[in-house]
Each structure stands twice: as structure tokens, then as C-alpha cells.
MARBAKOL-907344 format. One record per residue: residue in three letters; chain; residue number from 1; x, y negated, z of N, C-alpha, C in turn. Coordinates in nm, 4 decimals, always signed. Atoms other than C-alpha are relative to their C-alpha. Layout:
! residues N
> resn / chain / resi / n_xx / n_yy / n_zz / ca_xx / ca_yy / ca_zz / c_xx / c_yy / c_zz
> ala / A / NUM / X / Y / Z / X / Y / Z / X / Y / Z;
...
END
This chain:
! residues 163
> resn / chain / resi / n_xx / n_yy / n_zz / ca_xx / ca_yy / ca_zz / c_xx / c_yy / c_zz
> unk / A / 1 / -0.0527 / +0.1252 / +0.0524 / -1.0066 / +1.1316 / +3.1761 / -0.1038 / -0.1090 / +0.0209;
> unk / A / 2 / +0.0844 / +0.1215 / +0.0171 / -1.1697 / +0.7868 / +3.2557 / -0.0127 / -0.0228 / -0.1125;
> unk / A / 3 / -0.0349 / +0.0343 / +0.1170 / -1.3202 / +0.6304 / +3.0266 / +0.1146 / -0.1627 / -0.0596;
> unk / A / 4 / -0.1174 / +0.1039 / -0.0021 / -1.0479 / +0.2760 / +3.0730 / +0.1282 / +0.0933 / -0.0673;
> unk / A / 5 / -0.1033 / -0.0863 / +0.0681 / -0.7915 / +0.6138 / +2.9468 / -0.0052 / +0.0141 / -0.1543;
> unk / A / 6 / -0.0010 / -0.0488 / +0.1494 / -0.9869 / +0.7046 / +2.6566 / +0.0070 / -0.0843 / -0.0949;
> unk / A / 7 / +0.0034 / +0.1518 / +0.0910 / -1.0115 / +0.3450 / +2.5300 / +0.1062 / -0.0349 / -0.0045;
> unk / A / 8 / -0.1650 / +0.0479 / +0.0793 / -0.6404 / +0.3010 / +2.5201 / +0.0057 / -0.0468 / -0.1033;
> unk / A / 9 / -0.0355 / +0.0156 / +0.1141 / -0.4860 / +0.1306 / +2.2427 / +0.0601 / +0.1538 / -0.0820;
> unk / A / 10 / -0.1146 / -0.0742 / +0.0713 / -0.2508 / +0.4107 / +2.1739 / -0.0944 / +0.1263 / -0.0137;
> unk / A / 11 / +0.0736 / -0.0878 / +0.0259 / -0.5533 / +0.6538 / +2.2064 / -0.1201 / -0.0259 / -0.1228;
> unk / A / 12 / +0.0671 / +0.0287 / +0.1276 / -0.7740 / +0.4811 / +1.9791 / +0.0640 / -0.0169 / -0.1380;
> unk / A / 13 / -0.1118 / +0.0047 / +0.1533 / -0.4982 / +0.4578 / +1.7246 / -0.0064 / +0.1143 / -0.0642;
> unk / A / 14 / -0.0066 / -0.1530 / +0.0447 / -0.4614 / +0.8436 / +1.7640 / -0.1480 / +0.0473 / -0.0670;
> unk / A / 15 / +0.1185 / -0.0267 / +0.0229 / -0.8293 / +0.9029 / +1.7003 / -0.1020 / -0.0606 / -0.1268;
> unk / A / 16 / +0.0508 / +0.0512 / +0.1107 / -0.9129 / +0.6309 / +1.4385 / +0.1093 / +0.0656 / -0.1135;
> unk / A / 17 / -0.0225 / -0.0498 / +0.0882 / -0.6381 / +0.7950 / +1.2769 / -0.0262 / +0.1521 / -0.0743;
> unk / A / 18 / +0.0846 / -0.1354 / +0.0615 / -0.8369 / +1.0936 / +1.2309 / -0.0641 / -0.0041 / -0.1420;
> unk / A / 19 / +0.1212 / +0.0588 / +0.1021 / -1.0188 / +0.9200 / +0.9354 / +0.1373 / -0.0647 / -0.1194;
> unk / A / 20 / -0.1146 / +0.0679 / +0.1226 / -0.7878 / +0.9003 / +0.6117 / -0.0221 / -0.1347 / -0.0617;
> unk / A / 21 / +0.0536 / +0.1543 / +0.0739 / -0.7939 / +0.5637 / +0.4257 / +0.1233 / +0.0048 / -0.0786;
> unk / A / 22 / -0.1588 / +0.0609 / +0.1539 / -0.5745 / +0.4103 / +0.0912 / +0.0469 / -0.0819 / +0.1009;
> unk / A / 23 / -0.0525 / +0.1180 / -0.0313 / -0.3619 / +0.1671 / +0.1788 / +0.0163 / -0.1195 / -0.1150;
> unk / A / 24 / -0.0472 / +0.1167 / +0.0941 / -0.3289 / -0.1698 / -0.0116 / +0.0629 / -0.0484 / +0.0277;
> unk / A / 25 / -0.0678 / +0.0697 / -0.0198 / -0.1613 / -0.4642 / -0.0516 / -0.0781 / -0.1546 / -0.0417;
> unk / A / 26 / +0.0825 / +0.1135 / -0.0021 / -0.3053 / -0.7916 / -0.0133 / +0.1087 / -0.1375 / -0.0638;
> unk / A / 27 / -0.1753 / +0.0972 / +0.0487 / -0.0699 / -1.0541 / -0.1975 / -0.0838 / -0.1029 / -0.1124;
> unk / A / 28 / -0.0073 / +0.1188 / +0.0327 / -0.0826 / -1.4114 / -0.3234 / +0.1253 / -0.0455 / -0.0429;
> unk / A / 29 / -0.1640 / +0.0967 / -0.0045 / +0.1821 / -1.6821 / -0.4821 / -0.0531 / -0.1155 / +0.1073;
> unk / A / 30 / +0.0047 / +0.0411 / -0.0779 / +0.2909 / -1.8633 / -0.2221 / +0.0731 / -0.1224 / -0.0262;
> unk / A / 31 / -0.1259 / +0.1281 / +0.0427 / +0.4825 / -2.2280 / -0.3312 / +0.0234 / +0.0973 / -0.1201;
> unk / A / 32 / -0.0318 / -0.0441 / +0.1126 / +0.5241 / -2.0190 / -0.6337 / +0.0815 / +0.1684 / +0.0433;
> unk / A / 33 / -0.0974 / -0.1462 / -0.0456 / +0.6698 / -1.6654 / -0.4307 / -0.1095 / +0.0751 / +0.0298;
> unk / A / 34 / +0.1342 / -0.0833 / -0.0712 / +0.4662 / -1.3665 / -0.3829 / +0.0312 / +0.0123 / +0.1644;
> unk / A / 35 / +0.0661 / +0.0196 / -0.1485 / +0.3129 / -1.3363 / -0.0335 / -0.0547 / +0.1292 / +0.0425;
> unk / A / 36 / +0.1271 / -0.1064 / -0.0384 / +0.1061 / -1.0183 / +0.1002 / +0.0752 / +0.0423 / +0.1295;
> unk / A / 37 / +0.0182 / -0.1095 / -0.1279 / +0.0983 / -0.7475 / +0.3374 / -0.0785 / +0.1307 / -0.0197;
> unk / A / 38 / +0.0669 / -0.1577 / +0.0596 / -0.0247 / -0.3895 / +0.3527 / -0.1340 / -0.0141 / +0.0858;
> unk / A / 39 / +0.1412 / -0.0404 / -0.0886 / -0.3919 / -0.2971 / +0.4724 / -0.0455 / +0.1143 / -0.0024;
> unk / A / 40 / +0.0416 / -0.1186 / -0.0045 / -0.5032 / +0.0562 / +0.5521 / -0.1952 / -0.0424 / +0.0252;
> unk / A / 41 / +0.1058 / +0.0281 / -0.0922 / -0.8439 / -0.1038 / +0.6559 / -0.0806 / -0.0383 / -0.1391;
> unk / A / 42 / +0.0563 / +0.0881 / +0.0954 / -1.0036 / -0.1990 / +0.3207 / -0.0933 / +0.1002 / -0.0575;
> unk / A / 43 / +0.1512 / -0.0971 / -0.0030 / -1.3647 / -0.1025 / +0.2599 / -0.1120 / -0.0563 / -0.1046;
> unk / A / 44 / +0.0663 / +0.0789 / +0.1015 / -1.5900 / -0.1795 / -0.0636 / -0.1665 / -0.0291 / +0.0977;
> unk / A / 45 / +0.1230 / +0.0544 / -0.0947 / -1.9085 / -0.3592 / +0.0796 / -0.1623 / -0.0157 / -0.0776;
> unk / A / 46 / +0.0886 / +0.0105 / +0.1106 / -2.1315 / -0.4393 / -0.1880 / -0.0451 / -0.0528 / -0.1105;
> unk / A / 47 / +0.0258 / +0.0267 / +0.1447 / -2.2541 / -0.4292 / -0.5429 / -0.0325 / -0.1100 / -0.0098;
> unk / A / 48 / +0.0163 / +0.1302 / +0.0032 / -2.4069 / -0.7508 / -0.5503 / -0.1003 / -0.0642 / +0.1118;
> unk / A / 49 / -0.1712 / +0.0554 / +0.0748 / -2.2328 / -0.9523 / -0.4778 / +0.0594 / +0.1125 / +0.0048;
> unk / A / 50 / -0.1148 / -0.0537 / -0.0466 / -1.9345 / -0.7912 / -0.5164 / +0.0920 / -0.0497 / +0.0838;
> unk / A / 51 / -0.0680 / +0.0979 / -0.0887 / -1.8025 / -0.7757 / -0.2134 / +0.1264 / +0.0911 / +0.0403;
> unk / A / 52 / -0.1033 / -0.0602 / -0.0771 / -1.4853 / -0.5892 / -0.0235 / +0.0409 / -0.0291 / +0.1062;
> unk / A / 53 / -0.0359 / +0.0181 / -0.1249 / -1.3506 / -0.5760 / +0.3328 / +0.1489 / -0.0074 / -0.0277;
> unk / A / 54 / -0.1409 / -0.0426 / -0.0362 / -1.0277 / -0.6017 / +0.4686 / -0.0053 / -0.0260 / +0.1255;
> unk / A / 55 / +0.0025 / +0.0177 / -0.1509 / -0.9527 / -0.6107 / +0.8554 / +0.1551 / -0.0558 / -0.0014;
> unk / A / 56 / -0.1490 / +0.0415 / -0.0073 / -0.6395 / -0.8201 / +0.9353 / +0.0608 / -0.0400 / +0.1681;
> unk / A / 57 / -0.0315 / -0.0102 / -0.1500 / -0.4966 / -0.8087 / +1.3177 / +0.0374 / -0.1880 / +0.0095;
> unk / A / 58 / -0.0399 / +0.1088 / +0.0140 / -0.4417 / -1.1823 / +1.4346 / +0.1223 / -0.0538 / +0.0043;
> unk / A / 59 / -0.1521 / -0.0060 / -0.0092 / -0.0745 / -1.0843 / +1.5133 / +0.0238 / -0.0067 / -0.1505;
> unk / A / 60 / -0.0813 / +0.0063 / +0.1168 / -0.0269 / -1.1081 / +1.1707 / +0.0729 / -0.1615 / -0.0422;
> unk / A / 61 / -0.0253 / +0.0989 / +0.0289 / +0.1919 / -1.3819 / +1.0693 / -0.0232 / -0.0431 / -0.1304;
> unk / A / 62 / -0.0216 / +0.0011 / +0.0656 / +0.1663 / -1.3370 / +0.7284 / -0.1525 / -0.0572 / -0.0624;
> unk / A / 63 / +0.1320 / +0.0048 / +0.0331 / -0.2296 / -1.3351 / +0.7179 / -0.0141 / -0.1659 / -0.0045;
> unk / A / 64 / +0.0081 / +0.1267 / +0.0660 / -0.2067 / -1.7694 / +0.7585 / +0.0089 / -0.0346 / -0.0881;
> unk / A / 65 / -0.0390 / +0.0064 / +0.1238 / -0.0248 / -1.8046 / +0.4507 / -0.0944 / +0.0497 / -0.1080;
> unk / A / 66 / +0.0889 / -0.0426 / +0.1194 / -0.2817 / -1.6086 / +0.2273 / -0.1856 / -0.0469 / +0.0086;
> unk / A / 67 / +0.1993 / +0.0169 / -0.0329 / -0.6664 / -1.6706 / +0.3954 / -0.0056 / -0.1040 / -0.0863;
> unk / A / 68 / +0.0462 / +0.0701 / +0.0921 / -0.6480 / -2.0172 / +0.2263 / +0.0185 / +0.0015 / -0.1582;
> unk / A / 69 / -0.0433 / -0.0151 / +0.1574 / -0.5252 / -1.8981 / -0.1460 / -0.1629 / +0.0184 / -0.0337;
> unk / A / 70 / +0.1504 / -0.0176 / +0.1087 / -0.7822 / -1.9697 / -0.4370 / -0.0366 / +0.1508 / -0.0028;
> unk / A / 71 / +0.0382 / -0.0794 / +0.0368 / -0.7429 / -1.6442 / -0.5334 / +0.1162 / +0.1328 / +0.1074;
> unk / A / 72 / -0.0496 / -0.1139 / -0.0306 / -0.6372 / -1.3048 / -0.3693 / +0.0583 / +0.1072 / -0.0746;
> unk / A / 73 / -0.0065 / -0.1635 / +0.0711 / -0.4862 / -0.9562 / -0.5158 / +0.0078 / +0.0704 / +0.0837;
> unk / A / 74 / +0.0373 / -0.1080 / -0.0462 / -0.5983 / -0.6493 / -0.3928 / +0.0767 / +0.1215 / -0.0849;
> unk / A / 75 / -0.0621 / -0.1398 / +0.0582 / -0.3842 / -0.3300 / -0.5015 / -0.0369 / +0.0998 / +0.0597;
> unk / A / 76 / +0.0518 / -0.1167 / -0.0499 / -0.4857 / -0.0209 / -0.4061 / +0.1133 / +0.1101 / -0.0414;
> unk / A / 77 / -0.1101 / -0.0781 / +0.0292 / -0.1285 / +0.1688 / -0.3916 / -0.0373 / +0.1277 / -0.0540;
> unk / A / 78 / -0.0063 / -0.1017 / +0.0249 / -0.0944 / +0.4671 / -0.5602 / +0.1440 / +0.0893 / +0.0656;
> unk / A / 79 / -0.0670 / -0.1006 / -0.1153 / +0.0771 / +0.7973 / -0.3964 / +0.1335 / -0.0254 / -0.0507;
> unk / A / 80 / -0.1523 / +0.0253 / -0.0033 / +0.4368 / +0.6877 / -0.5587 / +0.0551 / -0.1544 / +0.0821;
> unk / A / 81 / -0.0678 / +0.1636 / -0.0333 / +0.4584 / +0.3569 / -0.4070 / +0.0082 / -0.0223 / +0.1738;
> unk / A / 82 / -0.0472 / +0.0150 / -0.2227 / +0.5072 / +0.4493 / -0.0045 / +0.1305 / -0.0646 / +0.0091;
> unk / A / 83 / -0.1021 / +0.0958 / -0.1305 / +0.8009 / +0.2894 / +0.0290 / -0.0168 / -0.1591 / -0.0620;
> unk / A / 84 / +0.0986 / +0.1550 / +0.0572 / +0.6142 / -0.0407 / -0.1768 / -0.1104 / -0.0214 / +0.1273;
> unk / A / 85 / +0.0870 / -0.0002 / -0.0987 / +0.4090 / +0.0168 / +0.1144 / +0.0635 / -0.0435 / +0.1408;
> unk / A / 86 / -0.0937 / +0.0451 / -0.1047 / +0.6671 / +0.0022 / +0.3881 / +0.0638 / -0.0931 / +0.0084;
> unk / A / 87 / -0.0531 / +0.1119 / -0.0078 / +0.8262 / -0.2933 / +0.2510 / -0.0830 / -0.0790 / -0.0005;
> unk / A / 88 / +0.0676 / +0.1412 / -0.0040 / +0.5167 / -0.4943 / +0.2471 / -0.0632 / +0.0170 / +0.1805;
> unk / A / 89 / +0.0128 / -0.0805 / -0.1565 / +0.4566 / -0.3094 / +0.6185 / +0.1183 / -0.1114 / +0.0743;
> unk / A / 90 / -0.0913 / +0.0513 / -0.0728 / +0.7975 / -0.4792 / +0.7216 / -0.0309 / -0.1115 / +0.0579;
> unk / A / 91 / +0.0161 / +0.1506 / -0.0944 / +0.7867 / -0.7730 / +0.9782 / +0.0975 / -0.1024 / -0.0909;
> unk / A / 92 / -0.0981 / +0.0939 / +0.0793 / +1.0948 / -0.9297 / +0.7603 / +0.0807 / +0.0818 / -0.1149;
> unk / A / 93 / -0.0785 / -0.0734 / +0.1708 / +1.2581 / -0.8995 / +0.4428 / -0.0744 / -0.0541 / -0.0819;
> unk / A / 94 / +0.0792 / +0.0607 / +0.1094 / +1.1521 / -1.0127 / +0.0998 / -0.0840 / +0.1701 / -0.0202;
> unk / A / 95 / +0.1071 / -0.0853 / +0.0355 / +0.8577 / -0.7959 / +0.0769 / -0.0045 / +0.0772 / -0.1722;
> unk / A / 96 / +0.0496 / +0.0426 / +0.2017 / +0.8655 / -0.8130 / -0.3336 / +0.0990 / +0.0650 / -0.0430;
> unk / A / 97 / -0.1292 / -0.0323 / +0.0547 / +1.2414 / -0.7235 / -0.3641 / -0.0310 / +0.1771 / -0.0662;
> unk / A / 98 / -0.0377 / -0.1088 / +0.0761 / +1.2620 / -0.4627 / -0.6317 / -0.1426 / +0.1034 / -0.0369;
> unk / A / 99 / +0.1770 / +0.0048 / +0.0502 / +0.8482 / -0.4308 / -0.6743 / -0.0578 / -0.0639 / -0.0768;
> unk / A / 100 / +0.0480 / +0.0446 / +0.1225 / +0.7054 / -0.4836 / -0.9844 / -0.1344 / -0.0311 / +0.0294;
> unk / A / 101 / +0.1875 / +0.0632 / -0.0176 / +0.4030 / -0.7214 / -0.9703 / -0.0228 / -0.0821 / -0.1186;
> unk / A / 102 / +0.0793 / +0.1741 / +0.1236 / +0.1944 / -1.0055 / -1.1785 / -0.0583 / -0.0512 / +0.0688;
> unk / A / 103 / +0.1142 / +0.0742 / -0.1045 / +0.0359 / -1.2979 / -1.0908 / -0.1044 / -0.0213 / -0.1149;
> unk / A / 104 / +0.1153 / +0.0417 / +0.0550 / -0.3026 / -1.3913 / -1.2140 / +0.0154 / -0.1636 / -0.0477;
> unk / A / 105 / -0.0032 / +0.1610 / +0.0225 / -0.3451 / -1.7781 / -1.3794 / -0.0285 / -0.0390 / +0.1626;
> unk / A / 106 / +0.0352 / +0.0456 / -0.1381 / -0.5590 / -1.8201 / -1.0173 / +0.1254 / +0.0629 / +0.1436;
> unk / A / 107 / -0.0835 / -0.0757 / -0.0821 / -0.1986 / -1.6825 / -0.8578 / -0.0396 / +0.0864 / +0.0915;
> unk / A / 108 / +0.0284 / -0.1553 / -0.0619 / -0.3470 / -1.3511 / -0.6987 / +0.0831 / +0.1192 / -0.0224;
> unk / A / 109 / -0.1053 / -0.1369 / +0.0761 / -0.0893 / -1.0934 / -0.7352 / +0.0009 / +0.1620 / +0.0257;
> unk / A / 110 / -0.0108 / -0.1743 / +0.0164 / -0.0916 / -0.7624 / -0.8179 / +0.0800 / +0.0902 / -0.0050;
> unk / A / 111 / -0.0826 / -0.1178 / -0.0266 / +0.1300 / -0.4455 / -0.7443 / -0.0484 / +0.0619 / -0.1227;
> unk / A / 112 / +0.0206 / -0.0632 / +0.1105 / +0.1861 / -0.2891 / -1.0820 / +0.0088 / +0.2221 / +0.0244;
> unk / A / 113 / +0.0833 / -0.0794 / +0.0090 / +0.1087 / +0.0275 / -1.1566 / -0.0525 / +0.1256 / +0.1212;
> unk / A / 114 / +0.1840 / -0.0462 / -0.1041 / -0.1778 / +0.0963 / -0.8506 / -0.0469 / +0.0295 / -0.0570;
> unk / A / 115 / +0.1366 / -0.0945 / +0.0499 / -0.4564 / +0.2992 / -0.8539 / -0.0946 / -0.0766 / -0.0729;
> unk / A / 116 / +0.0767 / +0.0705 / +0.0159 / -0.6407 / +0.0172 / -0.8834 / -0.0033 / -0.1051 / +0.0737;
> unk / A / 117 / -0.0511 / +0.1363 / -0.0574 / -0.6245 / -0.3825 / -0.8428 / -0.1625 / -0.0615 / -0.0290;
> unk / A / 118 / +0.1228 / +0.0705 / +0.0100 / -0.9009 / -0.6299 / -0.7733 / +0.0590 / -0.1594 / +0.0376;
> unk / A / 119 / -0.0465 / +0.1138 / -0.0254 / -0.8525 / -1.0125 / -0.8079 / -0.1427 / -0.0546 / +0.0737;
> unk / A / 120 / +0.1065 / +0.0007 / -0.1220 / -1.0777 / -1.1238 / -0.4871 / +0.0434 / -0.1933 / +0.0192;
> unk / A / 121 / -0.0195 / +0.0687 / -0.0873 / -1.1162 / -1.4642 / -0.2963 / -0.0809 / +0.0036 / +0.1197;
> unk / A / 122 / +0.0550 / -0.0229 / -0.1203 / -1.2143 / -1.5161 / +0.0566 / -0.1627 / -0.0768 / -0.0158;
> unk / A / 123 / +0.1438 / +0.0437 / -0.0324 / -1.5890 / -1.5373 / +0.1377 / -0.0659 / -0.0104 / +0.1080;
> unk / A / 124 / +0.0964 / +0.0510 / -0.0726 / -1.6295 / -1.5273 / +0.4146 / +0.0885 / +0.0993 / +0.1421;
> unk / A / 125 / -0.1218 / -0.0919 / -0.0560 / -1.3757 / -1.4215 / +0.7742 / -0.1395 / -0.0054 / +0.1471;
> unk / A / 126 / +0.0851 / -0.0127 / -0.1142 / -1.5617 / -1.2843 / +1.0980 / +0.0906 / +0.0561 / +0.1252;
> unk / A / 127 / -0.0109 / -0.0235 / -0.1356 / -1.3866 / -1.2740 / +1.4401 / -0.0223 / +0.1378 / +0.0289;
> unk / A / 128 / +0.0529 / -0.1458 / -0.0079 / -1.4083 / -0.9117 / +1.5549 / +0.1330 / +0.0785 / +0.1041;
> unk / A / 129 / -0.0445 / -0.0303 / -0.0952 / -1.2031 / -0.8472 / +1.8854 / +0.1428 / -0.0426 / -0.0569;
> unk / A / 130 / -0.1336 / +0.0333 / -0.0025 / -0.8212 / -0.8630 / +1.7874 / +0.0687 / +0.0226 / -0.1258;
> unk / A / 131 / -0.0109 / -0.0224 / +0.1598 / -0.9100 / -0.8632 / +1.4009 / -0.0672 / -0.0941 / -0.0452;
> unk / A / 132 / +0.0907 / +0.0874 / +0.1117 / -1.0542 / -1.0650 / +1.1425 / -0.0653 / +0.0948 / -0.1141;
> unk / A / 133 / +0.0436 / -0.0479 / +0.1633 / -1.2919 / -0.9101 / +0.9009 / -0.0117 / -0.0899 / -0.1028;
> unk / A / 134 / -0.0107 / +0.1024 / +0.1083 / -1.2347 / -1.0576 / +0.5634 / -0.0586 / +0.0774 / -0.1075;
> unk / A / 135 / +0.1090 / -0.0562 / +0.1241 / -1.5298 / -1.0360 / +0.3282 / +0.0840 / -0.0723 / -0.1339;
> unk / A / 136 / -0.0495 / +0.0180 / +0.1130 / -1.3746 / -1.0444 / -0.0196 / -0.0867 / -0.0034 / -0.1265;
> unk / A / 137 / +0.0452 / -0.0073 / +0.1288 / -1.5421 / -1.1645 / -0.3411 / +0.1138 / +0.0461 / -0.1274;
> unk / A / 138 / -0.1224 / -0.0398 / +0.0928 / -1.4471 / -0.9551 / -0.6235 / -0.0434 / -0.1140 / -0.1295;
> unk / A / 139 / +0.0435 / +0.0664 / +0.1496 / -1.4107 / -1.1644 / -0.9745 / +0.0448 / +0.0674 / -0.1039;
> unk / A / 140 / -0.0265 / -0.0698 / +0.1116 / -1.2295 / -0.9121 / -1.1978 / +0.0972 / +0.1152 / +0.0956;
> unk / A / 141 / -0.0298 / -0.1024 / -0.0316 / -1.1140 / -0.5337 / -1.1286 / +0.0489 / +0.1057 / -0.0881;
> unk / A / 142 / +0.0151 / -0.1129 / +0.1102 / -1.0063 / -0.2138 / -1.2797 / +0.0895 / +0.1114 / +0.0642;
> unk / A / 143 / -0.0394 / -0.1099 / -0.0701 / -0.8777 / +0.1036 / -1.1841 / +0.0391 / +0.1225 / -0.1305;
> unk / A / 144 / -0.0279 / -0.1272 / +0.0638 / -0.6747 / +0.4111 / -1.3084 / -0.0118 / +0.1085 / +0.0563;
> unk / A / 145 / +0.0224 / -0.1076 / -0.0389 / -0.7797 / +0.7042 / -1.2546 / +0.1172 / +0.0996 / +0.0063;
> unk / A / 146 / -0.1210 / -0.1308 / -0.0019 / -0.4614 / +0.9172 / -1.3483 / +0.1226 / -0.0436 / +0.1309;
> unk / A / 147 / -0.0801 / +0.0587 / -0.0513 / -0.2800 / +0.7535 / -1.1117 / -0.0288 / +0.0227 / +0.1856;
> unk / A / 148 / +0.0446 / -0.0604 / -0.1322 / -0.3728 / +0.9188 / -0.7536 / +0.0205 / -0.1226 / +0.1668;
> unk / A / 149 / -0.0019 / +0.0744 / -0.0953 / -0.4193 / +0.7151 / -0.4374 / +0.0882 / +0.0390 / +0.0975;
> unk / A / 150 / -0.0634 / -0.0746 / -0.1506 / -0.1586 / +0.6835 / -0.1324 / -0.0883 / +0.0033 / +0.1030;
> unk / A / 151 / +0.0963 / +0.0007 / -0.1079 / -0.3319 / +0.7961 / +0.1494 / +0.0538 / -0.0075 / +0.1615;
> unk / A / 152 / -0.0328 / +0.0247 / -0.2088 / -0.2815 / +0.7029 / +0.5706 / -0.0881 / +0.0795 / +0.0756;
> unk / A / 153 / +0.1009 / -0.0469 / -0.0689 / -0.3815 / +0.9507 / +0.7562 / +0.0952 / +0.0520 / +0.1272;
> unk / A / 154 / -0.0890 / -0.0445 / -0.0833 / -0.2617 / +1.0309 / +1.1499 / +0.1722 / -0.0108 / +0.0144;
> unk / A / 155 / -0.1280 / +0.0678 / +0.0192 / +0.0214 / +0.8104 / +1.1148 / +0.1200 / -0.0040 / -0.1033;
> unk / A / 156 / -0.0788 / -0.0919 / +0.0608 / +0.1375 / +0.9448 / +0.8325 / -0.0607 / -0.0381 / -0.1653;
> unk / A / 157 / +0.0365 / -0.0163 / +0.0907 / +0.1354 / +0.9304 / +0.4329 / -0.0413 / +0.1186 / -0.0646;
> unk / A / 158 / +0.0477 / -0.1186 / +0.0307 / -0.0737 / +1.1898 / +0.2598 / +0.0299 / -0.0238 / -0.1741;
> unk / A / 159 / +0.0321 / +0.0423 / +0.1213 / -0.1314 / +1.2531 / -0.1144 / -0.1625 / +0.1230 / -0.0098;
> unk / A / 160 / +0.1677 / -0.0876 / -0.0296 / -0.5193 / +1.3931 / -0.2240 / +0.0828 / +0.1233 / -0.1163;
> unk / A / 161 / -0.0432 / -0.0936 / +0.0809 / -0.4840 / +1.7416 / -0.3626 / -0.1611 / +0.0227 / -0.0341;
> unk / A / 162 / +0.1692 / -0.0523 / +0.0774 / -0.7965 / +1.8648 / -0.6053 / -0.0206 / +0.1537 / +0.0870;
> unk / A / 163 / +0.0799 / -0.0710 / -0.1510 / -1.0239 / +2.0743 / -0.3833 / +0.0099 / +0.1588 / -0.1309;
END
């Protein structure tokens, strides 16, 4: 195999999906409507600051609408909410329909009951081939533990089983 083969898109897809990750949901009010999108790509960065990643493709249409919001929400789906996941996945449709959220006073909205939600704003976006990394300041967080993470792994939803 060259290596122009092994660097495929559709091969690096297969191969980065070797590596499980949560999925979130990145969501704002928008004119007063929630806004987001899902992210498998979201990576805590560091204690202080508190910071968080997210990687957002530039094909996204949805990603204009939120980079400039005061404030962000970060959900961190839990393993019942895959198809809360697929509808914020969808190219069209009301994303929201029949998904229980909140907004924050700083309208950041949150996917109710996630593993765990973080109300973030942008700090800071870096160019990065046919992505944007988006450094996220956190300002308030919290997390449930009983509440198990959905997981993306090899194209596919997982759930974690205790070892």
C-alpha cells in the first residue's frame, strides 16, 4: 500500500476510529432557539485555566451560528441519549424536537440528564487542516457519575461495561 492509500480519508476515519471517545453536544440559544451539534472530538486540556477542546470540521454549517455566543454548553451524552445524538448529528431537522434541555442566564444550553455538562466560552479557535480546534474556557461544570457515558467507537455506539 502507498503511503497517498494509507492517508485516505476513508482510511484514516477507519483507524482514528480505533480510539473510543464520548460524544457531546455543543449547543447555544440562538435568537432565542437552541442551536448545537454533536462532537465526538472533545478533549479536557487544562486545569488552569480551565480549559477544553473541541474539533469542529469547517463543513459545518452549524459551527457559524455558535463560535460567536457569550456563552457555550457542553453535554457530555450519556449511553441513553444515542438517538439525542443522531438528531443533533442530522444535517436538517429541529435538532431539539422532543430533547429535554436548559439554557443558562449567559444562554449556553444544556442536554438534560448527561453525564456531565460544562458551561464554556470560546478562547481561543486554531486552524488545523479541515478543522478548527476550539479551546474552551470552562466557567461552571458538574458531572454524574451514575449516569454512564455514550461512547463512539469504529463507527459505532458503544456503552462502558465495568472491567
Amino acid at each position: 500500500m502507498s503511503c497517498d492509500q494509507a492517508l485516505a480519508p476513508t482510511e484514516l476515519r477507519r483507524v482514528f476510529g480505533a480510539f473510543p471517545t464520548g460524544v457531546t453536544a455543543i449547543a447555544a440559544l440562538v435568537d432565542g432557539v437552541p442551536v448545537g451539534l454533536a462532537a465526538s472530538s472533545f478533549t479536557p486540556v487544562s486545569l488552569d485555566p480551565p480549559l477544553v477542546s473541541v474539533c469542529v470540521a469547517h463543513s459545518s454549517t452549524t459551527w457559524p451560528a455558535l463560535r460567536d455566543r457569550a456563552r457555550l454548553g457542553v453535554s457530555v451524552l450519556g449511553a441513553h441519549q444515542e438517538q439525542a445524538c443522531r438528531r443533533l448529528a442530522a444535517r436538517d431537522g429541529d435538532r431539539f424536537a422532543a430533547l429535554d434541555w436548559r439554557a443558562t442566564p449567559d444562554g449556553a444550553v444544556l442536554v438534560e440528564d448527561a453525564s456531565a455538562w460544562l458551561d464554556c466560552s470560546v478562547e481561543q479557535q486554531i486552524r488545523a487542516g479541515d478543522h478548527d480546534i476550539v479551546l474552551l474556557r470552562v466557567h461552571e461544570l458538574d458531572a454524574d457519575h451514575a449516569v454512564p457515558p455514550l461512547v463512539f467507537h469504529a463507527s459505532g455506539f458503544r456503552r462502558l461495561e465495568a472491567a
